[in-house]
N, C-alpha and C positions, 0 to 999 in steps of 0.2 A: 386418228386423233390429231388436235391440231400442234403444230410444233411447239407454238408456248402456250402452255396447258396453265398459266399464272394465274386468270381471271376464274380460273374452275370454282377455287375452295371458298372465294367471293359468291358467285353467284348459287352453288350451292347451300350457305350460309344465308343468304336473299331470300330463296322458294321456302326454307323453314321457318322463316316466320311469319307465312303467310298464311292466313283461316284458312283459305278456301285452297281445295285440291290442284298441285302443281306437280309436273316433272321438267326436268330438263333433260332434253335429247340432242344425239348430233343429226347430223346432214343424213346419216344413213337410218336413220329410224330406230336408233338403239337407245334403250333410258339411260342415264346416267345418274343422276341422281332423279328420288321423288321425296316429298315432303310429308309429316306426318301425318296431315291430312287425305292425303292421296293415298297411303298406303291404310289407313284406317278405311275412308268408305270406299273406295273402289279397287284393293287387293283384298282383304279383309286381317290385314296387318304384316301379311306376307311382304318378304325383299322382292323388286322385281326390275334391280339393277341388273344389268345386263345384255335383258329380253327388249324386245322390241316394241314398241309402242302398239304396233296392230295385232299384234300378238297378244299384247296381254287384254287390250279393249277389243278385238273383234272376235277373237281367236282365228285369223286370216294367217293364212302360208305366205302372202305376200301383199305390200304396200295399198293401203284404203284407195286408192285411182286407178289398182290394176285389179280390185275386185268389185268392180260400180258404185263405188263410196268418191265423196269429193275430200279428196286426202288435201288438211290444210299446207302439208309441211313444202308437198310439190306445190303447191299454191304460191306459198311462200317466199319459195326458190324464185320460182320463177314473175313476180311481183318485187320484190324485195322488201316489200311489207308485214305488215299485221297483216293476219286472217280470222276469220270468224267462221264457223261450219255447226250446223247443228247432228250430232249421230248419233246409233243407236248401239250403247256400250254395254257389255258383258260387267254383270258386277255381283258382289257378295248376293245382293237382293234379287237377283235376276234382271232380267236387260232392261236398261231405262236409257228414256233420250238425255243427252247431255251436250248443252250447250260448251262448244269450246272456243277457246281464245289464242292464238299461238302469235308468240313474237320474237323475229327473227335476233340473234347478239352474233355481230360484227368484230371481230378481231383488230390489232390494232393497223394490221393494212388493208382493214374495210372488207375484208370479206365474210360470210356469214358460216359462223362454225358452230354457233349452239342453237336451238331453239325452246323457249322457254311457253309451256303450254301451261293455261292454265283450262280445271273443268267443272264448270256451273253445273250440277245437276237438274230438270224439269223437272220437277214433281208432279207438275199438272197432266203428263202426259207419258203413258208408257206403251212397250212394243208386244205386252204380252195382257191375258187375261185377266181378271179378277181386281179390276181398277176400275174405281167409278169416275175418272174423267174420263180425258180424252185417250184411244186405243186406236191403235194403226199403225202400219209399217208399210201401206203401199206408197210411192213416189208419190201421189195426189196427196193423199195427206200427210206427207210428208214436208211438201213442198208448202203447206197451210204453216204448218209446226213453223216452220224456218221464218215464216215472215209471221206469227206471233211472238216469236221472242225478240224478232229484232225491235217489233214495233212497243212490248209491253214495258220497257223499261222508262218509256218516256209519257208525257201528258198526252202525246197527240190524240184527237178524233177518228175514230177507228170504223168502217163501214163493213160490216159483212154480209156477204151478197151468197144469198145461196137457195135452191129449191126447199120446200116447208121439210121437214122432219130431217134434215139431215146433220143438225146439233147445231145450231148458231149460237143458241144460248149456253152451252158448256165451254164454245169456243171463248164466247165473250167473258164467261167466269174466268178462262184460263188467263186470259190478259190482266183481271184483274188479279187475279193471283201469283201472276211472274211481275208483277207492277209495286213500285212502293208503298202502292197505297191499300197492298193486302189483308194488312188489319183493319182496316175502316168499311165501312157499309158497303155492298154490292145488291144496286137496288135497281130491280129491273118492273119497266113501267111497259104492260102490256095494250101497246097504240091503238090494235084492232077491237082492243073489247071495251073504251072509253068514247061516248059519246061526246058529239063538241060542246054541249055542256057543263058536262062536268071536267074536260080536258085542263081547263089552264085553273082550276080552285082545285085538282089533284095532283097537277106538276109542283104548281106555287103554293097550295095552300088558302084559306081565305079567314077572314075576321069575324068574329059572333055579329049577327046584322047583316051580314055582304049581300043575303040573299034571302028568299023566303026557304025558311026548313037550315040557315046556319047558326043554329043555336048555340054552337060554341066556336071557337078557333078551333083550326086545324092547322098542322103542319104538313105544309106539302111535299112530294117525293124529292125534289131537288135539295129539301133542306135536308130531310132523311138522312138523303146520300153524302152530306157533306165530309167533304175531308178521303171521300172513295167515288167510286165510280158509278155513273148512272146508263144503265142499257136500255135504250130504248128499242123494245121490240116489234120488229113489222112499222118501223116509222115511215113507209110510205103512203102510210093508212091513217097518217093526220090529217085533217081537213086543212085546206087551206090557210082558213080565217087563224088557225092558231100556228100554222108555220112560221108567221110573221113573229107570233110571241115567243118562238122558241128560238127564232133565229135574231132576237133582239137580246135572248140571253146568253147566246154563243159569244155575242159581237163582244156585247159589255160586261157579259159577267158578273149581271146584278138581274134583278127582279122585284116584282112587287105582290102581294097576298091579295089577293082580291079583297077590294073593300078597304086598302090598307094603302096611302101615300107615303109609308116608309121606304124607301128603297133598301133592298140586301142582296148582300155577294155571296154570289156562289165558288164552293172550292167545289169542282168537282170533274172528273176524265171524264167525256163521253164515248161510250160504244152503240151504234147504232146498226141493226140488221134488218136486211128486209127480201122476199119472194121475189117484191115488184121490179119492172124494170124501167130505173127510177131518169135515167134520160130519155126513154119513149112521153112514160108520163110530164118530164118536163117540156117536150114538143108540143103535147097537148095541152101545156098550162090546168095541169093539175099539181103539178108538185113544182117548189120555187126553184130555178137557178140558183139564186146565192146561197140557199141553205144547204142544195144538196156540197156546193164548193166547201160548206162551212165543214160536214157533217164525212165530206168523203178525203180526207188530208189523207191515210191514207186504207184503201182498201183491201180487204180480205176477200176472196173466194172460197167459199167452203164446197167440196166436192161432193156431189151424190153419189150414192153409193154402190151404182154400176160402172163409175169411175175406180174404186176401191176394191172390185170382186175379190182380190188374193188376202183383203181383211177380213171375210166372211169368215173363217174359222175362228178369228180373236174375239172380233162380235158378240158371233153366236156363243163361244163358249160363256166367255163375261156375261149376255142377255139372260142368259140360259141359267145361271148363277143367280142370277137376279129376282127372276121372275118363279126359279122355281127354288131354290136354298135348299139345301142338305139334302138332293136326290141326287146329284152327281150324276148328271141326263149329260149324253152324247148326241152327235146328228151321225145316223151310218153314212157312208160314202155317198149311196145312192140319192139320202135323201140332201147331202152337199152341192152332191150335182145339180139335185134341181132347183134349190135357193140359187145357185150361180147362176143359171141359166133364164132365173125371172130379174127382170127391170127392173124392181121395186121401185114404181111412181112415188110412192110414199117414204122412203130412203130407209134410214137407219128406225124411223119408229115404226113402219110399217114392219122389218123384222122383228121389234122386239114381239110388236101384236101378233106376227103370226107362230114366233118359237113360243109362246102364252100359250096361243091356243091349242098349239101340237104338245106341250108339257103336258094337258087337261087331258088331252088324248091319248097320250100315250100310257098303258100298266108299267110298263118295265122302266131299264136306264136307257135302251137307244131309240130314239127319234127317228121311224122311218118313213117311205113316199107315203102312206098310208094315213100318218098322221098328219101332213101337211092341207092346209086347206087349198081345198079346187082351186081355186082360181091361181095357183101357184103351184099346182099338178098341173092344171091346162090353163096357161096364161092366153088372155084374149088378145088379139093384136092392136098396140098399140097406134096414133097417128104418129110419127116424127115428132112434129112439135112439141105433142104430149109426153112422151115417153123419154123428151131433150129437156121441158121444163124449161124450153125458153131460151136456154144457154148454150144452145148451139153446138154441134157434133161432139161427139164423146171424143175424150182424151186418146191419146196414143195409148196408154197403160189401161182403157177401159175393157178391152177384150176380155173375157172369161180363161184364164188358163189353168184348167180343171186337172192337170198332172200338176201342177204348182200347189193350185188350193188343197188337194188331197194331202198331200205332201206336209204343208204346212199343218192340215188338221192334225195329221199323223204325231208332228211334232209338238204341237200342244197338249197331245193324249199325253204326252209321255213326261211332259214336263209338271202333268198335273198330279199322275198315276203313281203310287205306291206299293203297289199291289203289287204280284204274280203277273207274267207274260201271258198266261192265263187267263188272266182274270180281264186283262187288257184285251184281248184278243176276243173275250165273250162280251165286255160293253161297248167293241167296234163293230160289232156283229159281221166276226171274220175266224176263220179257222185259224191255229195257233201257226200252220204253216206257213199263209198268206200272211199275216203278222210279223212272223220273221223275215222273208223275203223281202217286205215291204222297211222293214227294218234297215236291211242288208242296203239297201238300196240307196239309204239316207247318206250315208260315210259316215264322215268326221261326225256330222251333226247329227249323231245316231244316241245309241243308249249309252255311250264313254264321254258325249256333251255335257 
């Protein structure tokens, strides 16, 4: 503790009257004070003066940088800054990502003796099943997570850059959704399926007369959106002739209704996502320079999903919830191995299509190799290019690590399961032995989790 302990009952008096969840800790990781809100959503009103900060959010033996977490507080130290970190916290509701804030308080001969955290929770996005956004816990999309929060609180132009099915559009909702502009429209305008005819009288709008067949006004999607966010999806798939018009509305921030010399301002964020790979296309003077500069401030990658293999169990179970409701369908081991070991060209919606097809097929609760379809029994071999999607060698974290992913399924059975060890052990299609063994195996993070 520090020798003049005078500024304590100050800054503890500070974090309580703050909404949003705070603690103040020292230099060694221990809480010292938390505020009502802290100990309301993430103790579940419990004191947890005392304990340690990783303690109580990771359930960790020791400090978030000695167990592959980026611990803000060593960050801190050693910066003598603010930090910002996004993780994945233990709480009343089960584990959710949580944006935190940590800043360092200086004593009065400048050295740093408290730290005062504050913790945003995501809502858009958690580490476990049965959530209809965003779900994951591997570093890929992890690493996605970190740079939507930092990006969604502000107006900027958001690009996300990722192979078809791998959720660009749920990322884009999450932006709007950690964004101010949450309450207001989230209007997503589908680039590939609009003809350049009708492109700029369904962006903008047009006037009864504009044309043959507009028999009345319309309001266009940019007016829609106003005051929230407009997603334009697959925009590398506008034609030319109207990049010009869309990148006249970036610049000024005004437009005009076909048929109509009023000019009107747009309020509105843009998120824009696309397959293409949109500076080749601009080599070839198919897509503009200045718009993609407009449209790309700052960029997302969203990962495919042989980037992400150790989220195949969160996935499938969430898909699997989805597509099948109130059958409480598992995947056995055998048949986890072999969703890990296929590429899925088609990412996260090709599994949902094929855990569908294997629900259809399957009588019972577990999903085995049996019920999966061929071509994910005996995948055909892919080209490189094909199988990369364009985006170049797979990540360091892309490898399949099938004692992990089992591992993790194991521990989603258990987090779901109410039943009898029994009864677990007959919807993993495993003997009660292997059950417990596999149990034993887990530790901490066992059935006392």
């Amino acid at each position: 503790m520090p020798a003049d302990p005078r500024p304590l009952p100050e800054l503890v008096s500070f974090i309580e009257t703050l909404p949003e969840p705070h603690i103040l800790c020292d230099r060694d990781y221990r809480i010292i004070a938390a505020n009502a809100a802290y100990r309301s959503s993430c103790a579940g009103g419990r004191s947890v003066v005392g304990r340690t900060c990783y303690e109580v959010s990771h359930r960790y033996s020791v400090p978030c940088d000695r167990a592959g977490e980026s611990c803000p507080l060593a960050r801190s130290l050693d910066s003598g800054q603010r930090e910002r970190v996004l993780h994945l916290h233990h709480t009343p509701r089960g584990e959710e990502y949580v944006n935190i804030e940590l800043s360092p308080v200086r004593d009065a001969a400048g050295e740093i003796t408290w730290f005062v955290e504050k913790m945003e929770p995501m809502p858009v996005a958690r580490g476990v099943s049965g959530h209809h956004g965003l779900i994951g816990r591997a570093p890929a999309f992890r690493r996605m997570l970190e740079l939507v929060m930092r990006v969604a609180p502000s107006d900027a132009s958001v690009l996300l850059q990722g192979e078809s099915g791998t959720g660009k559009e749920l990322v884009a909702a999450a932006v709007h959704q950690a964004s101010r502009r949450a309450d207001r429209p989230f209007v997503v305008v589908d680039c590939s399926g609009l003809p350049e005819t009708l492109f700029e009288s369904e962006l903008f709008g047009h006037e009864r007369g504009a044309f043959t067949g507009a028999v009345a006004r319309k309001t266009g999607l940019v007016e829609a959106a106003s005051g929230g966010t407009l997603f334009l999806d697959e925009v590398g798939d506008i034609p030319l002739g109207m990049q010009v018009k869309l990148l006249r509305l970036l610049e000024t921030g005004t437009y005009r209704r076909v048929g109509s010399t009023e000019l009107r301002r747009a309020d509105v964020r843009l998120v824009s996502a696309t397959h293409r790979p949109l500076q080749q296309m601009i080599r070839e003077g198919r897509f503009r320079q200045d718009l993609y500069f407009r449209i790309n401030t700052f960029p997302i990658r969203v990962p495919p999903l042989r980037e992400r293999t150790g989220d195949l169990p969160l996935l499938a179970s969430s898909l699997l919830e989805r597509v099948a409701p109130h059958r409480g369908l598992a995947l056995s081991p055998a048949a986890l191995r072999m969703l890990a070991a296929y590429p899925f060209p088609g990412n996260v919606r090709e599994l949902r299509n094929v855990l569908e097809r294997a629900s259809l097929m399957c009588d019972g609760e577990v999903i085995g190799p049996g019920h999966l379809a061929e071509e994910v029994r005996r995948p055909a071999s892919l080209p490189a290019d094909e199988a990369g999607g364009g985006q170049g060698a797979p990540a360091a974290d892309a490898t399949p690590d099938l004692g992990e992913i089992q591992r993790q399924a194991l521990l989603q059975a258990l987090r779901g399961h109410r039943g009898s060890r029994r009864e677990l052990a007959r919807k993993l299609g495993m003997s009660e032995r292997t059950l417990y063994r596999r149990l034993r195996a887990l530790g901490p993070e066992g059935p006392g989790d």
